[in-house]
C-alpha positions as CSV (number, residue, x, y, z in Angstrom):
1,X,-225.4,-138.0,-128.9
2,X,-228.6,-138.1,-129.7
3,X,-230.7,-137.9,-126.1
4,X,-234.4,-138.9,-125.7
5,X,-235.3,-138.2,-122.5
6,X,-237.3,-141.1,-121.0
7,X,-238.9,-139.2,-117.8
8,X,-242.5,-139.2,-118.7
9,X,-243.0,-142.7,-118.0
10,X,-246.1,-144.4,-116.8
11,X,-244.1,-146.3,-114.2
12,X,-243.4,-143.1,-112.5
13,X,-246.2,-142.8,-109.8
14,X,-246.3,-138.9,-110.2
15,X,-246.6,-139.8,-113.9
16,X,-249.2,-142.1,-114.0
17,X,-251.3,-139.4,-111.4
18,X,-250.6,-136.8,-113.7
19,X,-251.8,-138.7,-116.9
20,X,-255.5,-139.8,-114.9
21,X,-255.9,-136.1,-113.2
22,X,-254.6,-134.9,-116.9
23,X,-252.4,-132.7,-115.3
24,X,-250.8,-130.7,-118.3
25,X,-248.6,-128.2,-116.5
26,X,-246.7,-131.7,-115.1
27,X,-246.1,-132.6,-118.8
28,X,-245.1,-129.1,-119.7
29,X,-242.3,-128.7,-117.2
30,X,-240.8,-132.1,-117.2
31,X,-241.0,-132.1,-121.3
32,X,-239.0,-128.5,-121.1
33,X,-236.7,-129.4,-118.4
34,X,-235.5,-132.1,-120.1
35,X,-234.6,-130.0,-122.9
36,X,-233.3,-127.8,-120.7
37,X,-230.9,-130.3,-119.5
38,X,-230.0,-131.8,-122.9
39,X,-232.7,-133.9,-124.3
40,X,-232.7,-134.1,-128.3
41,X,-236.3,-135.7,-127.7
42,X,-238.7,-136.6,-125.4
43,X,-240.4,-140.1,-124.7
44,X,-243.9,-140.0,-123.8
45,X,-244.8,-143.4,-122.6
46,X,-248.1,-144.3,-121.5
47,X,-248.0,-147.4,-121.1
48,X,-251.0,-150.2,-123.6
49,X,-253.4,-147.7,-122.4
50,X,-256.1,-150.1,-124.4
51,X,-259.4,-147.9,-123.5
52,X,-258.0,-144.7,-123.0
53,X,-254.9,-144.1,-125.0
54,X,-256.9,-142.7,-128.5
55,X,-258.0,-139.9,-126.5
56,X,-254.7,-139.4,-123.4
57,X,-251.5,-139.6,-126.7
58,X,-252.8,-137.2,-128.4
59,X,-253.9,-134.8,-125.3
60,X,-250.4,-135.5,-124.5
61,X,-248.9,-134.9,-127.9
62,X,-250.5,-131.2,-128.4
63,X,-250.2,-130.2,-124.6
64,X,-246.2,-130.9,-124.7
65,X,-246.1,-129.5,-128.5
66,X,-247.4,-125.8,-126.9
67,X,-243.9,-125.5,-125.1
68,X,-241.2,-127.6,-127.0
69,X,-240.4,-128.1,-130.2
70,X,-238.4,-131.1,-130.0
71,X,-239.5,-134.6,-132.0
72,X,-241.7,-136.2,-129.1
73,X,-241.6,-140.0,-129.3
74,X,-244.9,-142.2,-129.0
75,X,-244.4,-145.1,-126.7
76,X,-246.6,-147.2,-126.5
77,X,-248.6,-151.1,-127.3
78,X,-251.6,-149.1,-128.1
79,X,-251.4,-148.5,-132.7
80,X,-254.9,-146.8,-132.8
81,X,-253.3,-144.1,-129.7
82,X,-250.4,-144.1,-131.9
83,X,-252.3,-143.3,-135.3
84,X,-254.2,-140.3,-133.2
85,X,-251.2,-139.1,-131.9
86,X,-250.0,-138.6,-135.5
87,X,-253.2,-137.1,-136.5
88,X,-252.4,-134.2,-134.1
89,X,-248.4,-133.3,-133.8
90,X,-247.6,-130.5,-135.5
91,X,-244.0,-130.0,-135.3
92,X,-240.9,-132.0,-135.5
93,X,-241.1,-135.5,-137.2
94,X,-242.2,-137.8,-134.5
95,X,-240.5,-141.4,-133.7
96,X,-242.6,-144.6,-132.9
97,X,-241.2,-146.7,-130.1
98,X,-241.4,-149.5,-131.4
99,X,-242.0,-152.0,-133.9
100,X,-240.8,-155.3,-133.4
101,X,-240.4,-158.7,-135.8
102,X,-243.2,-160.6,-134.2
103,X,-245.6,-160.8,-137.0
104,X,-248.8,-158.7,-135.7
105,X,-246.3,-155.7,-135.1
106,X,-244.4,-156.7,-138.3
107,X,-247.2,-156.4,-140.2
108,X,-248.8,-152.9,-139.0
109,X,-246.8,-150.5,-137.5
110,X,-244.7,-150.0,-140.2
111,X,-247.6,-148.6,-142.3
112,X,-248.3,-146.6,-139.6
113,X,-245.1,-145.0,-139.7
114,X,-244.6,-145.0,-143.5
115,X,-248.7,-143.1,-143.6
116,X,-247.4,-140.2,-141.0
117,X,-243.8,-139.9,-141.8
118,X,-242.5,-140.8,-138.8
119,X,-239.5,-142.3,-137.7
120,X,-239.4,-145.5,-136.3
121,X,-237.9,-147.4,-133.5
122,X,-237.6,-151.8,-134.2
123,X,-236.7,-154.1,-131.5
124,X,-234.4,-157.0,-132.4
125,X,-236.7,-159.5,-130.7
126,X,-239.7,-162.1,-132.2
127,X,-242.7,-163.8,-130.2
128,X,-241.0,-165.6,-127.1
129,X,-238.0,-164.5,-125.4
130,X,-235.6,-162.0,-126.4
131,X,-232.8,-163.8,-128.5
132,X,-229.8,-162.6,-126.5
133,X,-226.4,-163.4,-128.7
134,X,-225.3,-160.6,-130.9
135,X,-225.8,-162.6,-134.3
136,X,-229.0,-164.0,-133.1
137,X,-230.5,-160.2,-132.7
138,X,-228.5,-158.9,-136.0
139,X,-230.6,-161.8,-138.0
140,X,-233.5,-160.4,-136.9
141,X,-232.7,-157.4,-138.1
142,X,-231.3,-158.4,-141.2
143,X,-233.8,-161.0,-142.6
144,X,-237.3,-159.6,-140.5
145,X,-237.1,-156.1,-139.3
146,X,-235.3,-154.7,-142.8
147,X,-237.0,-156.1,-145.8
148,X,-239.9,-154.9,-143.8
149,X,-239.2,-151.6,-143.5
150,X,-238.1,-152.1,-147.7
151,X,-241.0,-153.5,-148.5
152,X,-243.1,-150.5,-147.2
153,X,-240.6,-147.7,-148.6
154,X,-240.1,-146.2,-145.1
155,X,-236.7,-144.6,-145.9
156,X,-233.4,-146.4,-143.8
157,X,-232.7,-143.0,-142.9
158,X,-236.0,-143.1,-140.7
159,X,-235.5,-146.5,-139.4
160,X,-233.7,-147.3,-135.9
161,X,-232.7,-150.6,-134.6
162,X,-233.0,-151.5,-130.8
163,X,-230.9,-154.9,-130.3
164,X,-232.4,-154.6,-126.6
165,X,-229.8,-153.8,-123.5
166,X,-230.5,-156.2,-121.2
167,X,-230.1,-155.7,-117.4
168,X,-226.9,-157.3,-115.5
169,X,-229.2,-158.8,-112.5
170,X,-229.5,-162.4,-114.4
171,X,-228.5,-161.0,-117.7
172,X,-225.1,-160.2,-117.4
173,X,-223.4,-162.7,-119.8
174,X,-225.4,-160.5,-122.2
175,X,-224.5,-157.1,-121.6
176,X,-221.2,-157.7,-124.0
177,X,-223.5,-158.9,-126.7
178,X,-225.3,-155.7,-127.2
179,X,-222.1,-154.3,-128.2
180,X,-221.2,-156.8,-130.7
181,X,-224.8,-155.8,-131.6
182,X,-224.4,-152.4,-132.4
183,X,-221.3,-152.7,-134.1
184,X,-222.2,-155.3,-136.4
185,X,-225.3,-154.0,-137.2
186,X,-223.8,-151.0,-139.0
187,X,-221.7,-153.3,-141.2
188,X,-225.2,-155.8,-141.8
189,X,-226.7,-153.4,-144.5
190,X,-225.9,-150.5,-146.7
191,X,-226.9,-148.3,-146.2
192,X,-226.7,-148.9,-142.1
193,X,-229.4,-148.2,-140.2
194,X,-229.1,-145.7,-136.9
195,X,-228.8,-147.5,-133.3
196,X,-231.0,-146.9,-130.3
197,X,-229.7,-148.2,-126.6
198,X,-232.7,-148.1,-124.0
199,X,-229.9,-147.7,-121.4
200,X,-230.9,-147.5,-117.8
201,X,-231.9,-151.2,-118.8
202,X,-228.9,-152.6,-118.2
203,X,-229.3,-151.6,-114.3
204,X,-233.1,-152.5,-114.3
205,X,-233.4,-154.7,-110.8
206,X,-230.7,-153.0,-109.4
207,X,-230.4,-151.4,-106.0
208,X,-231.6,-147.6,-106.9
209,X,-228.5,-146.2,-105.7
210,X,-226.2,-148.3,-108.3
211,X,-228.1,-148.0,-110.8
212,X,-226.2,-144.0,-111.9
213,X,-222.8,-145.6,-112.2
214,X,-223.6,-149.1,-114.6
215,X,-225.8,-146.9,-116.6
216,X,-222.6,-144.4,-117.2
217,X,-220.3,-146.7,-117.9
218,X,-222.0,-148.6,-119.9
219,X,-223.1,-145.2,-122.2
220,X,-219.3,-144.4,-122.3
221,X,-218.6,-148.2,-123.6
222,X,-221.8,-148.2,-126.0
223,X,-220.5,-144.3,-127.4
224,X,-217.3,-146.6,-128.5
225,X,-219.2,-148.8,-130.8
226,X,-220.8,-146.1,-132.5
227,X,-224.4,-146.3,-130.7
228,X,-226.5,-143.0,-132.4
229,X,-229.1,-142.4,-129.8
230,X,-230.2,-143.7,-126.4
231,X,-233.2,-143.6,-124.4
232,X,-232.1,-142.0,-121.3
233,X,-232.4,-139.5,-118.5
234,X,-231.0,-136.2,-119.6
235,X,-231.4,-135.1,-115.6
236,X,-228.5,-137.3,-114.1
237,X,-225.4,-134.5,-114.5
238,X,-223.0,-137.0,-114.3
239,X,-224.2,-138.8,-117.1
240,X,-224.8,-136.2,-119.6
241,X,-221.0,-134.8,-118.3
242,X,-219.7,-138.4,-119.4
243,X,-221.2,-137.8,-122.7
244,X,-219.8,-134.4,-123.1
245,X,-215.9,-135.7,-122.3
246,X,-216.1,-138.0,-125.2
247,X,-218.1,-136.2,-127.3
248,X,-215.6,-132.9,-127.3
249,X,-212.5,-135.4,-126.0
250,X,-211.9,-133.7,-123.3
251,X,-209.0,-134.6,-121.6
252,X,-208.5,-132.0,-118.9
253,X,-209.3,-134.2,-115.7
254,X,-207.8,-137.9,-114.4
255,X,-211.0,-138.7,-114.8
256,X,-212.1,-138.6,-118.5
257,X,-208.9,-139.1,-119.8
258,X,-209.6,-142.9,-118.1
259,X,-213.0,-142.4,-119.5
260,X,-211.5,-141.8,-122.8
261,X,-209.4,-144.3,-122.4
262,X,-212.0,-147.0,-121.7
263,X,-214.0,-145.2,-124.9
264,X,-211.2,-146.1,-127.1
265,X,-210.8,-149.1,-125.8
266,X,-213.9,-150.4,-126.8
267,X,-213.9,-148.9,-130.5
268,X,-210.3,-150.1,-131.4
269,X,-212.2,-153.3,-130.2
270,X,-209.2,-154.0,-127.0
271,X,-209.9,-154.9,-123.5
272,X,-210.2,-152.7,-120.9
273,X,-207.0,-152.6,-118.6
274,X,-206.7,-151.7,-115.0
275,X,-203.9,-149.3,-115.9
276,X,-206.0,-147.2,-117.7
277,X,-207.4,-146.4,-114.2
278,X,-206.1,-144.8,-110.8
279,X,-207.3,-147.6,-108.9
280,X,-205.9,-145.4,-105.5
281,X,-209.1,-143.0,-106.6
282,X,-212.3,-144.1,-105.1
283,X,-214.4,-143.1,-108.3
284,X,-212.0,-144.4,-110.8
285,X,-211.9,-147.4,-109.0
286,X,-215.3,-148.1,-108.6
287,X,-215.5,-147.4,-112.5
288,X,-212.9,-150.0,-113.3
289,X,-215.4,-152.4,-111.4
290,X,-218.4,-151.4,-113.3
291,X,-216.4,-151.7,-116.2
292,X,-215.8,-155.6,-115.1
293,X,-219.0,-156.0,-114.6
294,X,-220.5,-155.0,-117.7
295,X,-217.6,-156.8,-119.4
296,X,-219.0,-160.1,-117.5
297,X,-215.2,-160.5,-115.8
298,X,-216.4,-160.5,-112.5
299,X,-220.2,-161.3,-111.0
300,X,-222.5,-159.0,-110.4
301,X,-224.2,-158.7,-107.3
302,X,-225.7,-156.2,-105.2
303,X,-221.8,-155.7,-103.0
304,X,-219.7,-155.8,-105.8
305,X,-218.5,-152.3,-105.1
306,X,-217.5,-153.0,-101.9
307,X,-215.5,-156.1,-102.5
């Protein structure tokens, strides 16, 4: 699984300090422990940045580039901060998060990313709201986001499609569409393009100490429909241990063989059951839950573990 580690974030308080004292040796340590802990990238999102961010990307860029080598991945509104971030990085090929179909971003980023080699991130979404059924975000893809990317001879290889997790606090009809999503997105064109998940989305607006488990469960269910990378954070254990039991199929434990079961589940394109579960375990149960939930079975809310 390809793991970019979304921890330098502008959201973060300690971030956003660190960014306006320009506070490399902050940058330094949390780009390399994230490596350290699994990250195949690492996300540096700094939010629109609109009078700053020409000069604060690319600071960014060569201060993180002096102790990893990993593709570092400019997130942000801001195109010129992007283009001077380009200008500077001097190592792996570098991903743009994100281009989307509205026609603005449609029109320029691509040639952004085409100009500098990079790869390139595209969100299945136009001006207005995000279309949320799974055919509604794959004909964005198909008909917008792609003949773009053609057009300007960025190659597919280099192109990766976000159909947009969205969270299950008022979204939760919508969490199964993401799947249908990914899986019919590598069927849409040939060759396919690579998926991206942003996944601690799908518990955005969720209680802080929920949000682990729906974001686990979901990677274990989004790994069965072939997802290629995800914007995560390599720090939670439990998450990245998830990952390793389906990637190497390990079946030593109750646990991941019910974790491999629900993985299989979902590629073979089955329901989850609750005998795949030892619902007299605590954390298996509370997993089959989740699993409910993010199948929109039961509601959400806040309790639903404890019901």
């Amino acid at each position: 699984m390809y793991i970019i580690g979304e921890n330098i974030h502008v959201v973060s308080p300690s971030v956003a300090k660190a960014i306006e004292s320009r506070d490399g040796s902050f940058f330094q340590d949390m780009a390399v422990r994230q490596v350290e802990a699994g990250a195949s990238a690492v996300d540096l999102n700094v939010g629109p940045q609109k009078k700053e961010g020409h000069e604060i990307l690319p600071w960014l860029v060569q201060t993180v580039e002096e102790v990893v080598d990993v593709p570092l991945v400019f997130d942000t509104t801001n195109l010129e901060a992007i283009e001077a971030a380009c200008r500077v990085v001097s190592k792996a090929q570098p991903i743009i998060n994100s281009v989307s179909a509205k026609e603005e971003s449609l029109q320029k980023v691509p040639l952004v990313a085409k100009e500098y080699n990079t790869r390139l991130i595209g969100l299945t979404m136009e001006a207005g709201m995000i279309p949320v059924s799974a055919d509604e975000r794959v004909t964005i893809a198909i008909e917008k986001l792609i003949p773009r990317i053609l057009e300007v001879g960025l190659p597919m290889e280099d192109f990766i499609i976000d159909p947009l997790v969205l969270t299950v606090s008022g979204c939760q009809e919508y969490c199964p569409e993401f799947l249908d999503a990914v899986r019919m997105i590598q069927y849409a064109w040939d060759p396919a393009p690579k998926t991206n998940a942003g996944l601690s989305n799908v518990s955005n607006a969720v209680p802080h100490e929920m949000r682990p488990l729906l974001n686990r469960v979901y990677q274990v269910m989004i790994m069965g429909v072939g997802i290629d990378t995800i914007i995560a954070d390599p720090f939670d254990a439990d998450l990245m241990e998830f990952i390793r039991i389906v990637e190497e199929r390990d079946e030593s434990t109750p646990l991941s063989r019910s974790l491999l079961k629900l993985h299989d589940r979902i590629m073979a394109m089955e329901e989850p059951q609750a005998e795949d579960f030892d619902l007299d375990d605590a954390e298996q149960q509370a997993i089959w839950k989740t699993v409910q939930v993010l199948q929109n079975e039961i509601i959400y809310t806040d309790s639903y573990l404890r019901v």
